[in-house]
C-alpha positions as CSV (number, residue, x, y, z in Angstrom):
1,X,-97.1,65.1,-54.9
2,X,-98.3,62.7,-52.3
3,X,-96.1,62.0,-49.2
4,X,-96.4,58.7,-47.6
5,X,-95.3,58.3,-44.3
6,X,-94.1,54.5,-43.5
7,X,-94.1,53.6,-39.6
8,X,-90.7,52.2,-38.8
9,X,-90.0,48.3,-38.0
10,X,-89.3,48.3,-33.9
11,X,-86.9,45.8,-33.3
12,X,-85.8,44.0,-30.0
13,X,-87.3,43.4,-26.4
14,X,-88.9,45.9,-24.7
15,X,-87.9,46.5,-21.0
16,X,-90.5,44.0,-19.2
17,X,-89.7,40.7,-21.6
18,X,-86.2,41.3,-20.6
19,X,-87.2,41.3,-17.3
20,X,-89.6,38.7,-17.8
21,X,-86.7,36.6,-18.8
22,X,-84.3,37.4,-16.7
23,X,-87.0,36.2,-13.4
24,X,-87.5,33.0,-15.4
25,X,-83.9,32.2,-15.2
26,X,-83.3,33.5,-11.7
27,X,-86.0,30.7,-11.0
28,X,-84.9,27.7,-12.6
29,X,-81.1,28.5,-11.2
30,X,-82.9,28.5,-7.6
31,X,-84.6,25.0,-8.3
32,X,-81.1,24.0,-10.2
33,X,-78.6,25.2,-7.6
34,X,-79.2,22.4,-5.1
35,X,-79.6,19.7,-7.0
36,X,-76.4,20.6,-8.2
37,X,-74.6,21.1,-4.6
38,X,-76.0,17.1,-3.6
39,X,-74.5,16.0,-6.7
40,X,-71.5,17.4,-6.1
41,X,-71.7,15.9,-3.0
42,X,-72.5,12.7,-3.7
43,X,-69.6,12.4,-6.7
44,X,-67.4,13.2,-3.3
45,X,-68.2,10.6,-1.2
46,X,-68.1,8.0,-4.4
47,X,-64.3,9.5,-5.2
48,X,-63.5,9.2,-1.3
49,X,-64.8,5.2,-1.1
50,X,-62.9,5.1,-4.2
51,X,-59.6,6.3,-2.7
52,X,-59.8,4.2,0.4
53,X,-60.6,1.2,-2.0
54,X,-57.0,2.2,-3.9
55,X,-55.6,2.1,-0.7
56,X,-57.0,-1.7,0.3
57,X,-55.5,-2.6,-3.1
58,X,-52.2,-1.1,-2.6
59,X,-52.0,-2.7,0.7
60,X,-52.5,-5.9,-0.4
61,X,-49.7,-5.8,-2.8
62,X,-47.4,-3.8,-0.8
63,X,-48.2,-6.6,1.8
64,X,-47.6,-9.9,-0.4
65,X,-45.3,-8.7,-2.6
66,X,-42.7,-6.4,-0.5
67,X,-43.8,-6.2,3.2
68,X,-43.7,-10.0,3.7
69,X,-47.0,-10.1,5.0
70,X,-46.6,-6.5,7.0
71,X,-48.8,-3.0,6.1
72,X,-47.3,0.3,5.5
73,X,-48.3,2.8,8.7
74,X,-48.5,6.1,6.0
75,X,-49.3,7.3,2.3
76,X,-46.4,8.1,1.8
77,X,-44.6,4.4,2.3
78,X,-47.2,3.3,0.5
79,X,-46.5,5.7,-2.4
80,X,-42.5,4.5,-2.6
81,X,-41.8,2.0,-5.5
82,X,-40.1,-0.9,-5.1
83,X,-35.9,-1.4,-6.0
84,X,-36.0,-1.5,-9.8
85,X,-39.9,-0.6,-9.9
86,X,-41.5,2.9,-11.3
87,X,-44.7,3.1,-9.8
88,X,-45.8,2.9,-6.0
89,X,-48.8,0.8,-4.4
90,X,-51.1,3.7,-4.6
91,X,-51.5,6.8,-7.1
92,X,-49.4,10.1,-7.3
93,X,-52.8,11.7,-6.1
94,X,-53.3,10.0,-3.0
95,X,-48.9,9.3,-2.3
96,X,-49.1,11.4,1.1
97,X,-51.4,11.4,4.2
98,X,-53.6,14.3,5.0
99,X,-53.9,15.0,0.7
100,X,-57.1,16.6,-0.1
101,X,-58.9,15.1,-3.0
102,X,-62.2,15.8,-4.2
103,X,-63.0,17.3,-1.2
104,X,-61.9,14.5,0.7
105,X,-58.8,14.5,3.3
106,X,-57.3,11.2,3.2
107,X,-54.9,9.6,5.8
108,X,-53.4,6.3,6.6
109,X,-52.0,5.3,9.8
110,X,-51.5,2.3,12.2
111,X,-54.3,0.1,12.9
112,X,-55.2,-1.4,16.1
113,X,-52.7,-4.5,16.1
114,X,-49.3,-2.1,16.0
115,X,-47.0,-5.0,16.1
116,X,-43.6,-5.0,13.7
117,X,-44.0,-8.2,10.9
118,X,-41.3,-6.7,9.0
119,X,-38.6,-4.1,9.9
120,X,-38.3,-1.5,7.2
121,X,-34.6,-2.3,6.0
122,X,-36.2,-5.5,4.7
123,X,-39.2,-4.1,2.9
124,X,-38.1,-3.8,-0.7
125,X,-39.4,0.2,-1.0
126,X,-37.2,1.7,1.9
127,X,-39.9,3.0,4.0
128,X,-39.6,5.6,6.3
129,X,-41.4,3.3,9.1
130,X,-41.8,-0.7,9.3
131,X,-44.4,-2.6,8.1
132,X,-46.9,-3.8,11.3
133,X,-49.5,-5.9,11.4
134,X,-52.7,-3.5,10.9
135,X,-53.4,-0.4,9.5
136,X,-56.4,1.7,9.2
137,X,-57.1,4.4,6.6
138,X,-59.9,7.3,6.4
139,X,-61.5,10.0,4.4
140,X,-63.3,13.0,6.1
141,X,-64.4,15.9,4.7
142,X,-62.9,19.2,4.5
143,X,-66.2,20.9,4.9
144,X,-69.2,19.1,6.6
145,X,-72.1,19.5,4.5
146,X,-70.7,21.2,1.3
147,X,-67.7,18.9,0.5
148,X,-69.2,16.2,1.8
149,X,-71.7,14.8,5.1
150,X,-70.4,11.7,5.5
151,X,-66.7,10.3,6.8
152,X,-65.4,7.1,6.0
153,X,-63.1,4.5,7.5
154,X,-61.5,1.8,6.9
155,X,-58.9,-1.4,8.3
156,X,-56.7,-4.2,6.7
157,X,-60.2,-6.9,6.7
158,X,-61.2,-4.0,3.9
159,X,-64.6,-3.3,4.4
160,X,-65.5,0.1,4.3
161,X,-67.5,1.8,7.3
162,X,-69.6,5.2,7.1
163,X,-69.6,7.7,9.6
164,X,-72.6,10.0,9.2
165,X,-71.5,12.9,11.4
166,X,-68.6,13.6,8.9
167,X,-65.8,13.4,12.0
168,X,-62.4,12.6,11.3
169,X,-62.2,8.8,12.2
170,X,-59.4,7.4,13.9
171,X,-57.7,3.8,14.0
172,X,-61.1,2.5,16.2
173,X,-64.7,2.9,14.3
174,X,-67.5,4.3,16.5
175,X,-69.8,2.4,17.6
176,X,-72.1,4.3,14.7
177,X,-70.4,3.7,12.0
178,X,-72.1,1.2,9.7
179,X,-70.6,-0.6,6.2
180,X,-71.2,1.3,3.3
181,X,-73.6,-0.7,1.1
């Protein structure tokens, strides 16, 4: 009686492909990693232009259709709907100043031209203020360089200005802030 002996089948990786592997991967997530971040980045500042553009539309109506001709000073004025409407000028998402959207902080306040055009127990919403003759809204963001770099303003002639320190703008643009193209 002959015996044969068979060699058994190995199967699986051996110690170096996994680690082969493994430094392959560790590589392309290195060469990935910041292309994601300026993406990220980048779909930040678009959502943040975005809002402010929300904002110049809302303002418009609010102005022609309930503020005869005056601008809400906040958000949250903005965010009110009219007697015997449902929805406000603006979105839920951006219906208070200081909200933090998409890395963004968002505000709306009075612009340089403070006067009164309409006192608030004649705007159809019930605001909490009056509606004056200028307002000016910004985003910033809530962390320079990984939320966003740049900060953007913005006034009632809505065109939007860039700021590319990322500072929190007030109701008077820098003299470095250019229009966003």
């Amino acid at each position: 009686m002959t015996i044969y002996m068979t060699r058994r089948q190995e199967c699986g990786f051996t110690l170096v492909e996994l680690l082969v592997t493994v430094a392959i991967i560790g590589v392309v997530a290195a060469v990935a990693m910041p292309q994601l971040l300026r993406a990220r980045v980048s779909a930040n500042e678009a959502s943040a232009i975005a809002s402010l553009r929300a904002i110049y539309s809302g303002q418009a109506a609010y102005s022609s259709s309930c503020a005869r001709g005056g601008y809400a000073q906040s958000l949250e004025d903005l965010a009110l709907p009219p007697a015997g409407g449902q929805a406000g000028f603006v979105s839920p998402d951006i219906a208070a100043s200081g909200v933090r959207k998409s890395g963004y902080v968002l505000n709306l306040g009075p612009g340089t031209v403070a006067t009164v055009v309409t006192v608030k127990a004649q705007v159809c919403n019930a605001p909490a203020d009056d509606a004056i003759a200028s307002y000016f809204a910004e985003g910033h963001p809530i962390n320079v360089a990984k939320t966003g770099y740049r900060s953007f303003g913005m006034d009632n002639r809505g065109t939007i200005y860039q700021e590319l320190s990322g500072v929190t703008l007030t109701n008077v643009l820098p003299a470095t802030a250019t229009p966003v193209q």
